[in-house]
N, C-alpha and C positions, 0 to 999 in steps of 0.2 A: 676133511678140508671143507671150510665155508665155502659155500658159493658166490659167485663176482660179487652182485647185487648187495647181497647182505652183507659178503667181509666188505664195501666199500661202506656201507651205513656204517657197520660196527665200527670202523676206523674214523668216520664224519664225529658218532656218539662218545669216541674217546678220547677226541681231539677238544671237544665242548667240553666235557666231565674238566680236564686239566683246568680247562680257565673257571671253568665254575668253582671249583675248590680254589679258587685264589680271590673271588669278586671278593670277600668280608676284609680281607686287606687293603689296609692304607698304603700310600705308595713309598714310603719311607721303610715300610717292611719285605719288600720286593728283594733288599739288597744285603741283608743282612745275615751274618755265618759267625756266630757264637763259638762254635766247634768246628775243627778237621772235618768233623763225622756229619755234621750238617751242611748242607747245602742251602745257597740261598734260592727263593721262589723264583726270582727270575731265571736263576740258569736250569732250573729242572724244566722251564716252559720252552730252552732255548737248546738245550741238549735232545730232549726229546722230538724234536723238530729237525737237529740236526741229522737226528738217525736217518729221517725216511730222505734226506734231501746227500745222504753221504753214501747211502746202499744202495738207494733204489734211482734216484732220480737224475744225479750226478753220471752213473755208469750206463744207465740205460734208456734213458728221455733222450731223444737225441733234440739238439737245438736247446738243451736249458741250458739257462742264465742260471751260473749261480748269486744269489742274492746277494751275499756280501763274503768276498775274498778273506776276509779275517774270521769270520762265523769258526770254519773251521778249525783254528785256533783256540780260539774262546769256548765252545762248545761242545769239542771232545773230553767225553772222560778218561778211561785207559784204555783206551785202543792204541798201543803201540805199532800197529801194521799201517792206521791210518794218517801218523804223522805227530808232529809236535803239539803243546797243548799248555791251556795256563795251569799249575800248579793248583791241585785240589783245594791248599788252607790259602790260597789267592783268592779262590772265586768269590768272595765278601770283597774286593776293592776292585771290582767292576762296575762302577760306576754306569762306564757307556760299555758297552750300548745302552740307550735306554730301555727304558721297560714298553715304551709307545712302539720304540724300532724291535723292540723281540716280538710284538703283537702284530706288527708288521708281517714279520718273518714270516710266523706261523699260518697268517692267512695267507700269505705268497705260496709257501713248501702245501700247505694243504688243497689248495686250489691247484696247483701242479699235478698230485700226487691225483686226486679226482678226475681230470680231465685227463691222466693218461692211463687209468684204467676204467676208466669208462669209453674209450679208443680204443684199449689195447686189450681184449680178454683173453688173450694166450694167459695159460697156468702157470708159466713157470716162475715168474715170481708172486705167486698168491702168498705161496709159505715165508718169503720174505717179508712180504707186509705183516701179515702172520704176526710173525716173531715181532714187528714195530710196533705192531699195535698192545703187545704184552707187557712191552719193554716199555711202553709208556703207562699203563696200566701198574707195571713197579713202579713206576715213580708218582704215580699221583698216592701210591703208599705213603712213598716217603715224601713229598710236598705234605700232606698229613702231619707226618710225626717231625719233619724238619719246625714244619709253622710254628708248630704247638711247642716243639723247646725252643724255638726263637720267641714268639713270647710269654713260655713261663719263664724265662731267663729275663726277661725285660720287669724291674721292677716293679709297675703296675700292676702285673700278672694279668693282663688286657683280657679280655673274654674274645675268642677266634667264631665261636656258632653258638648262638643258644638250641640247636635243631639237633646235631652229632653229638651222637650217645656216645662216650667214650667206655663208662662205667658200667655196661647194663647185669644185670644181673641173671644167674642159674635158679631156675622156682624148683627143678627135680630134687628128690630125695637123691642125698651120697650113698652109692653102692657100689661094693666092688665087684667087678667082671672076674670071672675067672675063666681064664685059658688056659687049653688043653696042650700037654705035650704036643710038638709034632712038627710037621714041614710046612709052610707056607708059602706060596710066591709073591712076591714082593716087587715094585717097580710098574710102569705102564703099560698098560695090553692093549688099548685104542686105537684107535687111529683118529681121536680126537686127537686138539692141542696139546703139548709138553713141551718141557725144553729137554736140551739132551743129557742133563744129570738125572733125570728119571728112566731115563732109556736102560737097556740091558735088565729084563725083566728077567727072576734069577727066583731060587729057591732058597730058604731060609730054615735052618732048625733053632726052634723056641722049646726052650724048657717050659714048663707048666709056669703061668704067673698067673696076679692078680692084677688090676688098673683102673682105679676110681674112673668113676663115669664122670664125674665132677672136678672142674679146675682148684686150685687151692685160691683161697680167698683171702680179702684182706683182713678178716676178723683173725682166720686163723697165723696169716703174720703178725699182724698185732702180737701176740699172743710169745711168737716166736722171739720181740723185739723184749717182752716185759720181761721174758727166762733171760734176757743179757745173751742171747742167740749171736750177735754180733762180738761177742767180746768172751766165746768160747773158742780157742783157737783149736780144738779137735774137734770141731765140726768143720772144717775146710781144707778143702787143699793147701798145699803151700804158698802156691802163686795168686791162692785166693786171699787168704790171710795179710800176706805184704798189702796187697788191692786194697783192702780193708783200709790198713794201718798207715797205708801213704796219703789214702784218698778220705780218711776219716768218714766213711763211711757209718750211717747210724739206722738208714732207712733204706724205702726204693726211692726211686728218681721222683722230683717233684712232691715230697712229701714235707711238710712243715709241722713241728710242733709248738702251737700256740694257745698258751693259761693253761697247757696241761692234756690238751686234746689233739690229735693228729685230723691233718687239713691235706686238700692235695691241690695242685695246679689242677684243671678238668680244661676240656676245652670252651669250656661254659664259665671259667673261672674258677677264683678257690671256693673248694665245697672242700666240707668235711666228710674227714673217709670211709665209706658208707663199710662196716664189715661182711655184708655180704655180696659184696661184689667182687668179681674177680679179679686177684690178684695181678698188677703189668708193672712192668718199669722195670723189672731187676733181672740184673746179671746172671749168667750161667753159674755162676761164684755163689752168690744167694740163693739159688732156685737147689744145688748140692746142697750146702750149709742146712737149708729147711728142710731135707729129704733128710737127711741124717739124723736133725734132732728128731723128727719124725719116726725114728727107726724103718724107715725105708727108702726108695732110689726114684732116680727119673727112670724112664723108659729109655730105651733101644728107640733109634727110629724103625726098625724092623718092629718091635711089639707092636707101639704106637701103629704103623700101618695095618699092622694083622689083627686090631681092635678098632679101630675107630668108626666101625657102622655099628657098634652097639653102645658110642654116647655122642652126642652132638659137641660138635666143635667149629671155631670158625672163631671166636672172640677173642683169643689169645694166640702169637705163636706161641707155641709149646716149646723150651727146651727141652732137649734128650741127649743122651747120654754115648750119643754117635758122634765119632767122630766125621768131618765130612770129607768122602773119598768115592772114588769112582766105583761106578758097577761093573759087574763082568764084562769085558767086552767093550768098554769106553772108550771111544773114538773124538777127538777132539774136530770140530767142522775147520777145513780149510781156511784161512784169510784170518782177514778179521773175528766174524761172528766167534771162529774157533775160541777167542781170547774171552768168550761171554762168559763162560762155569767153569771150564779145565784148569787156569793157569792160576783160581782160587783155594784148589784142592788141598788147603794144607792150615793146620793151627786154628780152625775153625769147629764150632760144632754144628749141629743140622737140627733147624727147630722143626716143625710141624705143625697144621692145621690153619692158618689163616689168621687175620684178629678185624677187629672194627674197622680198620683203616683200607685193609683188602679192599681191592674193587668187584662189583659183582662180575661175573662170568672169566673169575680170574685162576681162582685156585683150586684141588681136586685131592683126594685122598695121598694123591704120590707126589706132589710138590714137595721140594726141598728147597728148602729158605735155610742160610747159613749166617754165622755173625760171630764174632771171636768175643770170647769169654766174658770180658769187661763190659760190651756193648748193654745199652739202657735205653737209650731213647725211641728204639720202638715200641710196640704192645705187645712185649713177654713176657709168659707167664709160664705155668708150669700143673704138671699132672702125678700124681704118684703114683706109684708101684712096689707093690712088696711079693 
């Protein structure tokens, strides 16, 4: 557990990081939802505000004003315990609130939230704030990867930062790890931060493998795209293949071929696809597909844990080959919060490791990030194993 002083900076520092990752936007891009799967800027700055003002300040400030009677409405995601809410492929024709009145908000709910634990140092809800301040930490992820397919989708192909490295590169030599038969434990032992799908820390038997120290790269998909890797239908699953064939699928996310050369969206604009960089944008569908022609497989997120302190990782999620389900002993939290991981447990798989977009002091060897099959728009990548 952080202490008062510092979880209340920590929480001031991640309140600022949100707006900062939005100054480079024009105000026209504040409001815009391309896809289901993307959210616009403004509500990720207005949900995330919502939280600390619907769990913490709402139940237990006594005397708060709530800001505005409709917020709730507007700015819950799926919290079914906490009431009705606009319609996820809606949140693009929110016009109002403005985006002046969400900036509003936030300095109202954060000035709140300051001056009542800096009054109030009883513990019992540190771990609350805890969890809001994490749960805004996801979303300045996905403010990231939302931006960046709002406009690589916008014709221009707009430049969002010349500063944020999307693309950086592995300078190590590829080797493979070999692990040893045997038992390992698996899931969180600290009493640092988690959420509660790391909980239930349990023992694991791995067969002997191997597991490149190294992510796969884009030279090496290249490579996969010129064998007709796409338009071999026993390199995939079935539900991959239809995916393929509905959605005409040729590349990863964001990739253009133009006079003959492959280019991509960056957040810096289109550059062309540097091959030694690693490999994002593609589906659990693709990440199999290239495992196979490979003659080998994704990991386990069990392996993946039981190796990852002997290669650096953090640029890529990792897909694997887990499906995502609870641990021994999985207890879903009462109310609300409960609805955060539990009530996702199903048709998903469990990436691993982090990627550019992570915020610092976010992620740790037993995070489990989850995404269903088709999903593209964040930065996922993939590791092999044979």
């Amino acid at each position: 557990m952080i202490l008062t002083d510092s979880l209340l900076d920590f929480f001031l520092e991640t309140r600022q990081t949100s707006e900062d990752l939005c100054k480079p936007l024009e105000i026209e891009d504040y409001v815009v939802q391309p896809i289901v799967d993307v959210s616009p800027p403004k509500w990720h700055l207005g949900h995330t505000t919502w939280f600390f003002e619907e769990f913490i300040l709402k139940p237990h400030c006594a005397n708060y004003q709530e800001f505005d009677a409709d917020f709730s409405f507007v700015f819950n995601s799926y919290y079914e315990t906490v009431g009705k809410r606009v319609v996820r492929s809606d949140r693009g024709n929110l016009s109002r609130p403005s985006v002046k009145k969400v900036y509003e908000y936030r300095a109202y709910v954060t000035n709140h939230i300051k001056t009542y634990f800096e009054t109030n140092p009883a513990k019992e809800l540190h771990d609350l704030l805890e969890i809001g301040i994490h749960h805004e930490k996801q979303h300045q992820e996905l403010l990231l990867t939302d931006i960046k397919y709002i406009l690589g989708n916008n014709p221009l192909l707009p430049e969002y930062s010349a500063t944020f490295l999307d693309h950086p590169i592995e300078t190590h030599q590829q080797e493979w790890i070999h692990m040893e038969e045997g038992i390992y434990g698996v899931g969180h032992a600290t009493e640092d931060f988690c959420y509660d799908n790391e909980l239930g820390r349990h023992k694991v038997y791995l067969h002997p493998y191997e597991i490149s120290n190294k992510l796969v790269t884009n030279g090496e998909f290249t490579e996969f795209i010129i064998a007709g890797g796409y338009s071999q239908f026993d390199l995939w699953h079935a539900e991959g293949w239809d995916w393929v064939n509905q959605n005409k699928v040729v590349s990863p996310l964001y990739w253009h071929k133009i006079d003959g050369e492959w280019w991509h969206y960056t957040s810096s604009g289109l550059k062309m696809v540097d091959g030694n960089s690693p490999l994002t944008h593609i589906s659990y569908y693709e990440s199999f597909a290239f495992a196979q022609w490979k003659g080998c497989r994704l990991p386990t997120e069990f392996e993946w844990e039981a190796a990852q302190s002997y290669f650096p990782w953090g640029k890529r999620w990792e897909w694997t080959e887990s499906a995502y389900l609870p641990y021994p002993n999985y207890q879903k939290a009462p109310g609300a919060l409960g609805e955060y991981n539990g009530k996702f447990m199903v048709n998903q798989k469990v990436l691993r490791g982090g990627s550019v977009a992570t915020p610092n002091n976010h992620t740790r060897p037993t995070y489990r990030n989850f995404f269903q099959p088709p999903l593209r728009w964040q930065f996922t990548g993939l590791r092999l194993v044979k």
